[in-house]
N, C-alpha and C positions, 0 to 999 in steps of 0.2 A: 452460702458464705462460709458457715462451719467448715464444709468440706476444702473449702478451698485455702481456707487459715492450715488444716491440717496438712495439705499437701507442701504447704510453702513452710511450716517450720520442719517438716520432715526430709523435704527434699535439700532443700539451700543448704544444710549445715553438712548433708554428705559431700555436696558437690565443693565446697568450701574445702573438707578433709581430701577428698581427691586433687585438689588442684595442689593443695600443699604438697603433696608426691608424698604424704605419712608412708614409712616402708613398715609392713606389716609382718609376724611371722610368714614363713610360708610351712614349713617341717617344725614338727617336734617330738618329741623322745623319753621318757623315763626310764630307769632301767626296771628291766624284766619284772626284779626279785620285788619295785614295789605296783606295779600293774596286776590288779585283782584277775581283768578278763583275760585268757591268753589268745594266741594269735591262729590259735586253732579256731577258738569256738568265735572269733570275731568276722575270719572267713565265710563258716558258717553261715553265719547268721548274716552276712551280707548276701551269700548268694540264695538264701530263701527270699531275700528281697529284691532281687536283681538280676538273679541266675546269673550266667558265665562270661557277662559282660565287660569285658575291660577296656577302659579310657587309657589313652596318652600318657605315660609317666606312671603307669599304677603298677608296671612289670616289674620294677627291685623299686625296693628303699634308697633313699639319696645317701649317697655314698660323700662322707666331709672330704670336703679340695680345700688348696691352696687359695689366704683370697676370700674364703668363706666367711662370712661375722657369726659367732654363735651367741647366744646368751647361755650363761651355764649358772644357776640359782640351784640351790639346796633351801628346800623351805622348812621355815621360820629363821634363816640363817640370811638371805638373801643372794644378792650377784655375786660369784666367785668371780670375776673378772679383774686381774691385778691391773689391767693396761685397758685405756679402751680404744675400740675399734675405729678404721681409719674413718679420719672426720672429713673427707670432701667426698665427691661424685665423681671422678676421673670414668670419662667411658675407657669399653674395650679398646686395646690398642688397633689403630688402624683409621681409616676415615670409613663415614657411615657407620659408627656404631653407637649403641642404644645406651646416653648416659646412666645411672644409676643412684637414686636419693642416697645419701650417708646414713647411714644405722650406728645404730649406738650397741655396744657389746665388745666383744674380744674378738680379734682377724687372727685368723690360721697362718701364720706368717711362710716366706719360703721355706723352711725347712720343719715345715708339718707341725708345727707346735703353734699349743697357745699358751698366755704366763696365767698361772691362776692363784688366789689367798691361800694360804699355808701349804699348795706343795710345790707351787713352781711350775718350772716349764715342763706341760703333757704333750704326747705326741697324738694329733688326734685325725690327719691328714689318712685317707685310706679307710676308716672306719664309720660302721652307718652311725645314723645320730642314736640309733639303741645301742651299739655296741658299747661306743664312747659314753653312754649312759651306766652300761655295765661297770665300763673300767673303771669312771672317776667313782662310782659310788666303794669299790673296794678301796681307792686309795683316800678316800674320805673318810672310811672305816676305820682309822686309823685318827682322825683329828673329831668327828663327831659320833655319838650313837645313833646307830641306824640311821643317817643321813635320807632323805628323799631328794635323790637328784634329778633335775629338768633342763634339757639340753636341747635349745632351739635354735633353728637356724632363721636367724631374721635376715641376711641376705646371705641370695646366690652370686658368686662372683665368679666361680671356678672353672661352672661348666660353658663352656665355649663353643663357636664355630666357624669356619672360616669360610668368606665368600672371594673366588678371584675371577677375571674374566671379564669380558665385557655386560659388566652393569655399570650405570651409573655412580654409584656409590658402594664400590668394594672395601673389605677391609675383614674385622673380629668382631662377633656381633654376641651377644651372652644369650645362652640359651636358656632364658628364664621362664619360658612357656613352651607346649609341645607346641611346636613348630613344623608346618610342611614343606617343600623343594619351593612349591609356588608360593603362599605363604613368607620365604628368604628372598624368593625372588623380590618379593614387593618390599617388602622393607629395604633393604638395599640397592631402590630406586629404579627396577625391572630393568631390562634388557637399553642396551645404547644402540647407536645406529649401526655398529656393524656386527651385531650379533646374528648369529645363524639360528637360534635357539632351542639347540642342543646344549644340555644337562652331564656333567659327572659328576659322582658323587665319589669319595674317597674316605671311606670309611674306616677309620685306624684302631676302631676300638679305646679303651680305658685299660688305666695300668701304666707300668714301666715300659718302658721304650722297647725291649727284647720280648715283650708279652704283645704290645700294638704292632711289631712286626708280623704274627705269627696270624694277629685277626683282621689282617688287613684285607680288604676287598673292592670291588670297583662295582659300581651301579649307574646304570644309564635312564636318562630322561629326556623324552623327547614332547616341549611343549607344544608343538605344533598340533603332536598327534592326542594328546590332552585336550586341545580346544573341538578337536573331533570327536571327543567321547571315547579315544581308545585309551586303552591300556592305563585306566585309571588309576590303576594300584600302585603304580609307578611311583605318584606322589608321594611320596614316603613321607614320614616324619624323620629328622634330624635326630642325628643322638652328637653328646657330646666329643669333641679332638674331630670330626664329620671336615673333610676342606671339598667346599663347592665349587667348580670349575663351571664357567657357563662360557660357551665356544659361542 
């Protein structure tokens, strides 16, 4: 009976936090100058415990987009957030796509800036959440001593991806987990009936538009032969500005 009291107050009060859609950090950041470990010896000491294993998303640092909500707190000082973050759920644009709980914090607005307490508008669009950790802590240097700045990103809004073709439900869908071809497939409600299911992938790359021209590439996926055990590797994971074509 013990046990079973244990599992129902342990259990029910998470499933309660999940169903309210709570948006949690997912990134965060301090800058360099106040982080004791560095990023040499944190490496390290991952791969004695891990060796040269890399997961989905572990290849660069999130790079802050337009769209992004940050929290940005200097502690004993609190939220430097002059404005706060947009307050609905608006999904990606397009039908089929995955709405998004409201977070509370500061939105990178279009033109790469967020407002912050005593310096105003920073541009913070372009930069990983260390960098941006870097920067505000010099321009805070200037309002507090030796500031501790903490720069998180409680939602992804920025990184995108585009599905067209015959599925069921195409559109813009957020790329908020590593994602694979089959994977998009199903979320955007698989293949309709006059799909052939053949795959391209159009890969544009990140960056300015004259930089996505230069890294642009084309990738093929053929599900049929995926269900036969070929050419697994095909599956790819998605990366962000990615536009899915399914013939």
């Amino acid at each position: 009976m013990k046990k079973w009291l244990w599992v129902f107050f342990a259990v029910i009060p998470m499933l309660c936090w999940l169903s309210l859609g709570v948006v949690q950090p997912v990134f965060a950041a301090q800058s360099t100058a106040d982080v004791v470990v560095s990023s040499a010896q944190k490496e390290q000491l991952r791969r004695e415990i891990v060796g040269d294993q890399v997961l989905p998303g572990e290849q660069q640092e999130y790079v802050i987009g337009h769209g992004d909500i940050l929290s940005i707190s200097i502690y004993g000082e609190g939220d430097m957030a002059a404005s706060a973050g947009s307050s609905d759920s608006r999904p990606a644009v397009g039908i089929g796509s995955t709405p998004q709980q409201a977070a509370s914090g500061v939105e990178v607005r279009m033109d790469g800036r967020v407002s912050l307490k005593h310096i105003g508008d920073v541009q913070v669009a372009g930069m990983t959440l260390t960098q941006a950790a870097d920067y505000l802590k010099k321009l805070y240097l200037t309002v507090f001593e030796q500031p501790i700045i903490t720069v998180v990103l409680v939602q992804s809004k920025s990184r995108r991806y585009t599905v067209m073709g015959q599925v069921n439900s195409p559109g813009i869908f957020f790329l908020d987990f590593p994602i694979t071809i089959v994977q998009a497939l199903a979320r955007s409600g698989g293949f309709n009936e006059w799909a052939k299911h053949d795959v391209t992938v159009i890969r544009q790359g990140s960056g300015p538009a004259s930089v996505r021209s230069k890294e642009k590439k084309t990738l093929k996926f053929d599900y049929d032969d995926f269900l036969d055990g070929e050419d697994l590797e095909k599956n790819i994971y998605l990366q962000p500005n990615d536009v899915m074509i399914v013939h």
